[in-house]
N, C-alpha and C positions, 0 to 999 in steps of 0.2 A: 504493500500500500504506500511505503515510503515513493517508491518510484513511480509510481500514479502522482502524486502529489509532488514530486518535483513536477512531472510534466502539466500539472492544472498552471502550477507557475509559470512554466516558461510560456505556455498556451497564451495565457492572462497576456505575461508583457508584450509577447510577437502580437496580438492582436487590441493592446489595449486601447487602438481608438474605439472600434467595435464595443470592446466591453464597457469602457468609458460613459457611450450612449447609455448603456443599459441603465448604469449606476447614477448616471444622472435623472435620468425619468425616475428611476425608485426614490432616489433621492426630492425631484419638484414633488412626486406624487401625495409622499409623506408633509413634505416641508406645506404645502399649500392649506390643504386640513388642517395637520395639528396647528399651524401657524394662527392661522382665524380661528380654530376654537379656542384656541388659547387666551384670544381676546372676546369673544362674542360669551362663554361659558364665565369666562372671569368675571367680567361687566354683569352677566345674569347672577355669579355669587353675591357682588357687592352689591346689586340692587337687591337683593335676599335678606343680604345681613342688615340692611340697614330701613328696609322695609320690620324686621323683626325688632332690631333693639329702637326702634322713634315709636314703636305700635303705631305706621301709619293707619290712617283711617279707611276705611271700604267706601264711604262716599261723601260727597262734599253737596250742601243746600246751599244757595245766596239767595238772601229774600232782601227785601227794603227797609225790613226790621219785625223784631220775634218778641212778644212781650213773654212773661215769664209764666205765663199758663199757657200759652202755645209751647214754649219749651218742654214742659211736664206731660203735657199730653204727644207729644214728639219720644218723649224719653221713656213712655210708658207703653209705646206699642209693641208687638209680642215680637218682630222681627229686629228689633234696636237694640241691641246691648249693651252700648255707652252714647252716649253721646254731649259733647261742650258746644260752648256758644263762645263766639268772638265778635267784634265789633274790627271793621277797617277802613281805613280811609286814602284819600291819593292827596299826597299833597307835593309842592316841586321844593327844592335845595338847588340854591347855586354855589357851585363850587370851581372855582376857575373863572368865575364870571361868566358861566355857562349853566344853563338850566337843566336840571338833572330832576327826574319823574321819581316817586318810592312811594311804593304801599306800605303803609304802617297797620299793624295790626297788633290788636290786645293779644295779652299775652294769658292761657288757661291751666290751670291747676291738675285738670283729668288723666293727663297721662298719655293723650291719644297726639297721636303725629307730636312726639317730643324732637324739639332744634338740636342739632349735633353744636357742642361747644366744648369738643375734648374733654370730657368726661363732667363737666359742669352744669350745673343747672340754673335754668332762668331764673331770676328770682324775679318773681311776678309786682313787688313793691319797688325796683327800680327806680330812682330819678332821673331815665337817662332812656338811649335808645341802643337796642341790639342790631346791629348789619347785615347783612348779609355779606359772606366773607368778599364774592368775586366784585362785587357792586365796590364795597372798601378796599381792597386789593387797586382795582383800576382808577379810582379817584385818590388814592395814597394819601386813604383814609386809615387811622389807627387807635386803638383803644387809650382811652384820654382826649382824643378830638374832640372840638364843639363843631355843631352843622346846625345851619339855621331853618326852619322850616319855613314855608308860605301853606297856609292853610285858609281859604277866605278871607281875606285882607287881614289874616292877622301874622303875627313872625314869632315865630317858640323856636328858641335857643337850647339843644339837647345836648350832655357830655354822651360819647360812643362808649357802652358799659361794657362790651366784647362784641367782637364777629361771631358770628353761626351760620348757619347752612338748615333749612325745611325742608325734608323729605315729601313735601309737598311740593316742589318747585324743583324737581329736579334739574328741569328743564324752561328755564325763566324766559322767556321772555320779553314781562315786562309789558306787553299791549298785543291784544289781537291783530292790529298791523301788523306785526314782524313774523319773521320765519324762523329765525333765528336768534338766539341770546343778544341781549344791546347791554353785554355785562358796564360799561362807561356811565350810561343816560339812563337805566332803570333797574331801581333795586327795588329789596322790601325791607320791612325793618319790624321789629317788635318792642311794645311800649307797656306799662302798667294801665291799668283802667285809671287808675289815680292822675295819671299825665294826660292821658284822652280828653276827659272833664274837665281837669283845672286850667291845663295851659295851652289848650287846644280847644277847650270848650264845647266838645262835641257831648251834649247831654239827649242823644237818641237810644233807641234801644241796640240790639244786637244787631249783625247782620249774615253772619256766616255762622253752619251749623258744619261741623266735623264728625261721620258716625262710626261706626262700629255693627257693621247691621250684616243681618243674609236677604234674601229673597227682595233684589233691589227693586224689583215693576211692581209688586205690591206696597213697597214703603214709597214708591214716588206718589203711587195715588192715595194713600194715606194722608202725604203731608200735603200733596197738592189742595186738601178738601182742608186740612184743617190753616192754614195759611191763606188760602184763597188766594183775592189779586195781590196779595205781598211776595208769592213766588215768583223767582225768576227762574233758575235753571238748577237742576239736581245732577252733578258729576260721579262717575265712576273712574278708579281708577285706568279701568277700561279705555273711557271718553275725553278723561281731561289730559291734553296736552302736555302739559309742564310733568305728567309722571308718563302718560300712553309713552311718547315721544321717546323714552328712554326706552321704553320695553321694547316697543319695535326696531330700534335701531338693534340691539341685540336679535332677534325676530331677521332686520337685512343682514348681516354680518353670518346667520348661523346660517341661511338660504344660500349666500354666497360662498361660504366653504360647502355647503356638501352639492350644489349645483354645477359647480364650476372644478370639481374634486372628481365628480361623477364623472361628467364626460374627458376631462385628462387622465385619471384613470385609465376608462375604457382603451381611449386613443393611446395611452402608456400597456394596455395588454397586447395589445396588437402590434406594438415597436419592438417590446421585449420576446414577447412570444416568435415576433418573424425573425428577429437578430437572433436570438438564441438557436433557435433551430437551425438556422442557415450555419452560424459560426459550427454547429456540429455536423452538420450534415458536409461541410467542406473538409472534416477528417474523418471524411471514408474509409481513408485507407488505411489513417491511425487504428481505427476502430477496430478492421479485420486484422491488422498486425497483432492486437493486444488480445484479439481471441486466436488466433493463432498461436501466439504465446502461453493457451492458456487460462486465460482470465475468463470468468464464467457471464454470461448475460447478466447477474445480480448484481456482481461486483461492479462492470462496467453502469450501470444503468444508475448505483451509486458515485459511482466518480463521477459521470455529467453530468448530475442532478448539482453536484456541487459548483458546480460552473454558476448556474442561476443562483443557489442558493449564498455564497459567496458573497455574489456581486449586488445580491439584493439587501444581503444585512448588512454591509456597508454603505449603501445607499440609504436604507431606512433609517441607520445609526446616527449619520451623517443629517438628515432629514431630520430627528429628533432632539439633534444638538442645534439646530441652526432655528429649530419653531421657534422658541424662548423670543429669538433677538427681532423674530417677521412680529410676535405677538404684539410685543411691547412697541414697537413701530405704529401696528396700527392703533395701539390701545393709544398711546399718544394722542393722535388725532384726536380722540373723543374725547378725552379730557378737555380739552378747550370747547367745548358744546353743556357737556355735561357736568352738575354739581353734584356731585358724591363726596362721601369723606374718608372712602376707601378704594384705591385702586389696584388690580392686584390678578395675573392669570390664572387662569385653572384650566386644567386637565381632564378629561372622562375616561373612562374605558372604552371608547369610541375609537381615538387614536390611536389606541394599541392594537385592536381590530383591523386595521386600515393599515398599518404596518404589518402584521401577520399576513394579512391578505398579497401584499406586495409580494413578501418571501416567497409567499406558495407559489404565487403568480411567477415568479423568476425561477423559484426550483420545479414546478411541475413542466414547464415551457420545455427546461433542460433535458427532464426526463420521460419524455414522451417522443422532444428529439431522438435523444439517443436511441430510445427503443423501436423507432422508426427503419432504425437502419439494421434489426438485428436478425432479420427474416435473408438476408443475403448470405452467402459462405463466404470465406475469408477469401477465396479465389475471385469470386467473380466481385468482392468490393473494392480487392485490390485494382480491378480493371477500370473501376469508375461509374459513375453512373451513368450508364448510357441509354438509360429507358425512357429519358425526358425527350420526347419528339417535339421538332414543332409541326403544328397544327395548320392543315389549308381551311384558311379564316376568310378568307375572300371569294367572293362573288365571281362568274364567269365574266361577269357587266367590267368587273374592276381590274382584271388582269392583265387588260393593256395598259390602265394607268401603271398597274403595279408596277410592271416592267419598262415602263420610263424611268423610275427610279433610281438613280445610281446606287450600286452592286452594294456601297458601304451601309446608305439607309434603309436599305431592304435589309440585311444584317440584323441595324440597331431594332428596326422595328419588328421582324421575326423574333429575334431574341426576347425583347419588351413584350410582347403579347404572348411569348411562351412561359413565362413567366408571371401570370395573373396576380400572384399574391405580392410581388413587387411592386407593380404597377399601381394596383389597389392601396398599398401599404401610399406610395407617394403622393395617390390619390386624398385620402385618408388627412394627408398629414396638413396638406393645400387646406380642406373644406373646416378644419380643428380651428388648424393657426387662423385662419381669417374669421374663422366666427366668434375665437375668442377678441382678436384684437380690434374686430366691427363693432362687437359688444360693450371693449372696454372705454373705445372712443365714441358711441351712443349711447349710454348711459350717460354720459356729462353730456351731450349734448341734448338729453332728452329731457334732462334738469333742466336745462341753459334756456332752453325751449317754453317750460313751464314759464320760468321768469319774466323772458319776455313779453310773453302771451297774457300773463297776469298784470304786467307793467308796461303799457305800451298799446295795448292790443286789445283785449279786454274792458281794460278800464285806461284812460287816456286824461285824468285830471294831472295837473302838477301837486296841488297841496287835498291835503283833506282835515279838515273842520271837525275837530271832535266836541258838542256841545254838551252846557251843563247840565245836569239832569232835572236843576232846579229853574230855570230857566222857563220866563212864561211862553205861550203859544204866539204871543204879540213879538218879542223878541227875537226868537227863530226865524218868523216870516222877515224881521227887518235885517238879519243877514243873509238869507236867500237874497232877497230882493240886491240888499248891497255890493254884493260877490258874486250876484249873476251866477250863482253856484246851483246846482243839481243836490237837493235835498234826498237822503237814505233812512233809513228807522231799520238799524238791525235790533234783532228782540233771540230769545230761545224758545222754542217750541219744542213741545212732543210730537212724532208723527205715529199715529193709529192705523191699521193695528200691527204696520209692520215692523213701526220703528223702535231701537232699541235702548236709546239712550235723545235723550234733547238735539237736536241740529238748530243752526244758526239760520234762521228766518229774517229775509234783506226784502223791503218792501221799498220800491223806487218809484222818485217823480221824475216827469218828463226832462228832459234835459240830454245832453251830448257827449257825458264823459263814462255812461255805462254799454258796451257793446256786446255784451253775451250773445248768443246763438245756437239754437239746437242743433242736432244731427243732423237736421234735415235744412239747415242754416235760416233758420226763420229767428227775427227779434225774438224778445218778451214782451208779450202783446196784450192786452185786456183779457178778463175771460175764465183764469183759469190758473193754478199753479204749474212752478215750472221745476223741474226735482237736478241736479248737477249727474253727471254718466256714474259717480263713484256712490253715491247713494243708492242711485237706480239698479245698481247691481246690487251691491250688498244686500237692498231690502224687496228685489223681486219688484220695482216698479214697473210700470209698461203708463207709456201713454193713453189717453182714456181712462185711467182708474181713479176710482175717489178715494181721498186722503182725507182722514180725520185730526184737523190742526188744531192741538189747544198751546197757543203761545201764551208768553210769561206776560207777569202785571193783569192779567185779568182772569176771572173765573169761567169766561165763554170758551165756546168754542165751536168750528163750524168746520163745513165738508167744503173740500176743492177737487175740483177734475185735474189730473194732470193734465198740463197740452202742451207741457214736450220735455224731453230731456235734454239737457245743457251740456254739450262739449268744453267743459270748461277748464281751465286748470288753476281756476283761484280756490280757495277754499271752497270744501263740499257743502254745499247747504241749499234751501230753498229760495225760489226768488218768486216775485209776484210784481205787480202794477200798484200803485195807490188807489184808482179807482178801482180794482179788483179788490181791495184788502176793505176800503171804505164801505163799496157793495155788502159787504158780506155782515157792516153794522161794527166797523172797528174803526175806533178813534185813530189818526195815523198823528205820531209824535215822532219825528225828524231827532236825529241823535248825531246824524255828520251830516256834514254839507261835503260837498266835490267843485272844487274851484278851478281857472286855469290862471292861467299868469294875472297877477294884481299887482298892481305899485301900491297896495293898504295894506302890504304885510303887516310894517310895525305899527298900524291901527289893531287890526286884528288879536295882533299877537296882546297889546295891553290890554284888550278885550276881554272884562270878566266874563262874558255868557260863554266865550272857546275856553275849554280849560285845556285844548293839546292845540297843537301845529304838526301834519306831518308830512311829508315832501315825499312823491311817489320816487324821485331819484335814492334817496334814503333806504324806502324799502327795496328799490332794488338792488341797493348795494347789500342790504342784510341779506335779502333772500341768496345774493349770489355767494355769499361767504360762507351759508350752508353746503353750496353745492362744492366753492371750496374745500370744506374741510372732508369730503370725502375723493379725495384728489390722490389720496397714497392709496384709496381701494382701487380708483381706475387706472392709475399705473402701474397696479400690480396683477389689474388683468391683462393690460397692453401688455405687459415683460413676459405673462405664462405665457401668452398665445404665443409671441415672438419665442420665446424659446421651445415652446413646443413644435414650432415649423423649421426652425432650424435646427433642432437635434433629430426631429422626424426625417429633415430630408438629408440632412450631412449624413445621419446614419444609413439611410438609403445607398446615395452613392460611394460610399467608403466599401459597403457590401456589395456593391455594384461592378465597382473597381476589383472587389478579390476574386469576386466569381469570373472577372470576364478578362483577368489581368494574362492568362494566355492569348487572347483571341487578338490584345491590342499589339500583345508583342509577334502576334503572325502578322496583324496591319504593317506595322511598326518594318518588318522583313521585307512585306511585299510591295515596300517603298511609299507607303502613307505617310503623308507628314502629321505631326502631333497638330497641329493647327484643325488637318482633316477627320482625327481622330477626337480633338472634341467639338466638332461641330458635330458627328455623329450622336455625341452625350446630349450635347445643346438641345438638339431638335427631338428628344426624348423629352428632354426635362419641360423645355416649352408646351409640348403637349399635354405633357399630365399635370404642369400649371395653369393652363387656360380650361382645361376638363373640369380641374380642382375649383378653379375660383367660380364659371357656370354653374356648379352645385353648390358653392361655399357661400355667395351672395346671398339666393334665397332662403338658405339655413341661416346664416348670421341672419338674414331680418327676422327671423321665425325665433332662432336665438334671443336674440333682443328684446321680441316683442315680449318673450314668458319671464324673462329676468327681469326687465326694469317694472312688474308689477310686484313685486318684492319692496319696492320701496316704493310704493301707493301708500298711503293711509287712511287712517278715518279722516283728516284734514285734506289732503293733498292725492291729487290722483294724477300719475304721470303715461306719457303716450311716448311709444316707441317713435323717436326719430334720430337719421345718422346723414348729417350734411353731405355734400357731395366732396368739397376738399378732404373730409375725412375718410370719404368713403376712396378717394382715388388715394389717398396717403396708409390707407390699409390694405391696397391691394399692391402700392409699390413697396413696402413692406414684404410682402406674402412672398412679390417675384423678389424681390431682391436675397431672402432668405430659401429660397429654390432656388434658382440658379448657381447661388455661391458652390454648391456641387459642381458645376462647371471648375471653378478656380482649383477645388480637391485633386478633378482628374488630370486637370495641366499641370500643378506640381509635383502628383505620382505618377505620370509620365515621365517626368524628367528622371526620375529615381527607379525608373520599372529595369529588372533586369530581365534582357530578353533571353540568355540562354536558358537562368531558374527558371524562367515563366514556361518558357515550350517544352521542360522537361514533363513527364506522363509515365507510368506504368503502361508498357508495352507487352 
């Protein structure tokens, strides 16, 4: 067995570009999986652990205000099991001479969604306000600070008592405008009741309830009855943003390893399976010398197996040691999106699966080779394989073109077509590479798309008017009129009986800056409600169907026809007319205006009824910085796919070259120049790159289209699209890493020996 095992080694190093391939595909196979579970599993422990020691809450009420027998009767129904009450409010801080937004909120005794402050507790009698860390971090704010508040013309001067972090807010935002964290312009904060009252003067009742509950559709209509028009909207951790946000993003991360793992994988059995076999099948004659010698079918079929098995657990090994360094890469990223107080990878047993899986994959490959060749006698393997015929594949119609031919490309293509599994194999490797790297460059651009569609497209105001709630009906109409602005009334709604959580209901007056459009590209027209494509899926809507609306602030509630579905990519939710919403016997109360260019900014802005200002270039910049920060995921699909085309196809013609390394040195004799030698390779490889990318196109769109719904949401619903500069820079890609096979066989020419090469058992 010693002498087996020298020759596995010499084998290894005379061939190790060959085996090279192997060990790098077992090596991406593993590294891509363990890599992103390592981060998507992590991120889902530390949202675990920190959902368990805060006791977040199961769901979250906002009413207008809760007096203390509604509380009682809230806290005594059979599905609630705790439940506090908070009071919060928005008020702005300049800092830098810059206006910066914060929700302040009472700070509760119950237990429920307790503030991370390093093992500290709020003390609820403070004279002072607690931060949020990332809000104090980016204004280089720090405990001892004073910040001044603006609350209603009045100015409350707080000491900062410490930073924390609310497992409520994983993911801040800060205003339904944004897409993404505005960690700089909006924080929250937490304050004693005692400060609310005295130095802020807010003497209303509560406003936010935090529960602890099961059976969430029966406790909505519970408290919707006992609340009445005080309710606004009832969240689940499910629903609400600032925590869903974070779950799904674990939710795309865990879709994108085993999605994108899958089909490299697959396209990784078929690289190692064909190289393995091939690399044994070309010592034929090793094989029959070593039974010759002696050696039994068992023994030999264990020595090849170790060929695969070898090359795979270094590959896997190697794979294992490098997940750590991709995990924390991507985990990176997300930290700048997300507030958590622990970050940190984890592991499954999943990964260890998927590396066994590799091994087997590499040693069985080997050993099905080997025993492929063991039905022959030592005599006649010594002579070679000569039972591979090529095949008459052509038509009587096509014989004369055939034979225009020059004698060389008939050759390359007889040999190419006698060969299916080769052919297929480079096929194969063409329709991978480009659908991974289609993919990785449409996914951002499918984002990129969203954005603009949203900003620009969609909706076309520059600024938007966020009014105050207390504000009369006379007032509102005098800054429509003034700012020539487009009046909106967004509210929360239930929808009956399919829906499962509150949606955002946007009821519009006439005006120029809202553009929506159904499937079937019609406005939003009088008549009828109009449902977004991501709800209508999720809740089985169809056009024609009636919907039972009960929106927030009032006890009514009334039927709507659909009358169409909305292509849309701003937030999911319902949309309607004013005179449809009016119809139906509903007050319409204006809560933003949509404005286009003003020289009254700085009237506006001193404007107590606007309590916001917010500039659509603004949100476009937020939303883009989402798309941003998932920018090391789609480079890291670009780099698989690129490297899966180029280790698919280099491994090709490396294998290409040993099988045909006599035939080149008979050219080579019969006076072909190397130039004609690989033009022969050339006009192979261009064919099974132009066959490859015909089928690779509309797999990558097909690709595209089922992966980038992976990162849809209950908010946000994205549509496959891949620009055409992207689309021509993934396909010069695709040839440029096909072809570079060309460059392989012009510098193993130069190095070919032609008397080794034509030597043969005779």
């Amino acid at each position: 067995m010693k002498f087996l095992l020298r020759k596995l080694i010499r084998t290894v190093l005379k061939n190790w570009q060959q085996f090279f391939s192997v060990l790098l595909m077992a090596f991406l196979s593993v590294l891509f999986y363990t890599g992103l579970e390592g981060t998507w599993n992590g991120m889902q422990q530390s949202i675990n652990q920190y959902t368990r020691e805060s006791n977040l809450a199961d769901s979250w009420v906002q009413t207008t205000g809760i007096t203390n027998h509604e509380f009682q009767q809230i806290k005594r129904l059979p599905s609630v099991k705790s439940v506090s009450k908070t009071t919060e409010i928005s008020v702005k801080a300049k800092v830098d001479h810059q206006v910066r937004y914060v929700n302040l909120s009472t700070a509760n005794a119950s237990g429920i969604s307790k503030p991370n402050l390093n093992g500290n507790k709020i003390n609820q009698y403070a004279n002072g306000v607690y931060l949020n860390k990332e809000f104090a971090q980016s204004n280089h704010l720090k405990k001892g600070d004073f910040l001044t508040f603006h609350y209603q013309n009045r100015k409350v001067k707080l000491r900062v008592v410490n930073v924390m972090q609310s497992p409520e807010k994983m993911y801040y935002t800060g205003s339904a405008d944004f897409l993404s964290p505005q960690r700089r312009n909006y924080g929250y904060g937490i304050i004693s009741q005692k400060s609310l009252n005295e130095k802020f003067r807010y003497l209303g009742p509560a406003t936010n309830l935090a529960l602890k509950n099961h059976q969430t559709k029966n406790t909505e209509r519970q408290i919707r009855r006992i609340l009445g028009s005080k309710f606004i909207t009832l969240s689940t951790r499910e629903s609400d943003p600032e925590i869903a946000t974070a779950i799904d993003r674990v939710t795309q991360i865990r879709n994108l390893s085993i999605l994108f793992s899958a089909i490299f994988i697959l396209l990784s059995i078929l690289a190692m399976y064909t190289t393995i076999k091939r690399l044994i099948d070309s010592q034929q004659s090793d094989i029959a010398a070593l039974r010759a010698l002696g050696y039994s079918n068992r023994t030999l079929t264990l020595y090849y197996s170790l060929y695969g098995l070898v090359i795979g657990v270094i590959g896997t090994a190697f794979g294992w040691l490098m997940a750590p360094i991709l995990s924390n890469f991507v985990l990176k990223s997300q930290e700048k999106m997300f507030s958590l107080p622990n970050w940190q990878i984890s592991y499954t047993t999943n990964s260890l699966f998927v590396a066994v899986l590799v091994i087997a994959i590499c040693g069985f490959s080997a050993m099905i080779a080997s025993r492929s060749q063991q039905h022959l006698s030592p005599a006649e393997a010594l002579k070679g394989n000569s039972s591979r015929k090529s095949k008459k594949i052509f038509l009587e119609s096509w014989q004369r073109l055939w034979h225009k031919l020059p004698i060389g490309n008939r050759w390359a293509w007889r040999d190419s077509l006698g060969n299916p599994v080769r052919m297929l194999m480079g096929i194969v490797g063409v329709v991978g590479g480009l659908a991974l790297i289609m993919t990785g460059f449409g996914t951002k651009d499918s984002m990129t798309h969203q954005v603009n569609e949203n900003f620009g497209h969609e909706f076309t105001y520059t600024r938007q008017l966020d009014l105050n709630s207390q504000n009369s009906a006379r007032t509102n109409q005098r800054l429509i009129q003034q700012t020539h602005g487009q009046a909106l009334s967004t509210l929360s709604a239930a929808v009956l009986p399919r829906g499962r959580f509150d949606r955002p209901l946007t009821i519009v007056c006439k005006g120029k800056f809202v553009h929506l459009k159904t499937l079937s590209h019609h406005k939003v027209q009088n008549g009828g409600i109009y449902v977004t494509q991501g709800i209508a899926k999720t809740a089985h809507i169809k056009v024609g169907d009636q919907l039972q609306i009960k929106p927030s602030l009032t006890t009514k509630s009334a039927d709507f026809k659909v009358k169409g579905i909305l292509k849309s990519s701003a937030v999911q939710g319902l949309y309607l007319t004013r005179r449809t919403w009016e119809n139906h016997h509903f007050k319409f109360v204006p809560n933003k205006i949509l404005i286009g260019k003003t020289a009254q900014l700085k009237s506006l802005m001193a404007d107590s009824a606007v309590s916001k200002i917010v500039s659509m270039k603004a949100q476009r910049i937020n939303a883009q910085r989402m798309v941003e920060n998932l920018n090391s995921i789609f480079l890291l699909i670009q780099a698989f796919g690129i490297l899966l085309a180029v280790i698919i196809l280099y491994n090709l013609g490396s294998l290409s070259f040993t099988e045909r390394s006599r035939n080149y040195a008979t050219f080579r004799i019969l006076g072909f120049q190397r130039s004609e030698i690989r033009s022969l390779t050339t006009s192979e490889n261009v064919a099974i790159t132009i066959l490859g990318w015909c089928l690779g196109v509309p797999f990558g769109f097909w690709f595209l289209a089922k992966y980038i719904t992976t990162f849809s949401t209950n908010q946000i619903v994205y549509y496959p699209i891949l620009s055409m500069p992207n689309l021509l820079i993934a396909t010069l890609i695709t040839v440029v890493s096909s072809l570079s096979t060309v460059l392989l066989v012009g510098r193993r020419l130069k190095e070919l020996n032609m008397i080794a090469a034509t030597k043969g058992v005779e």
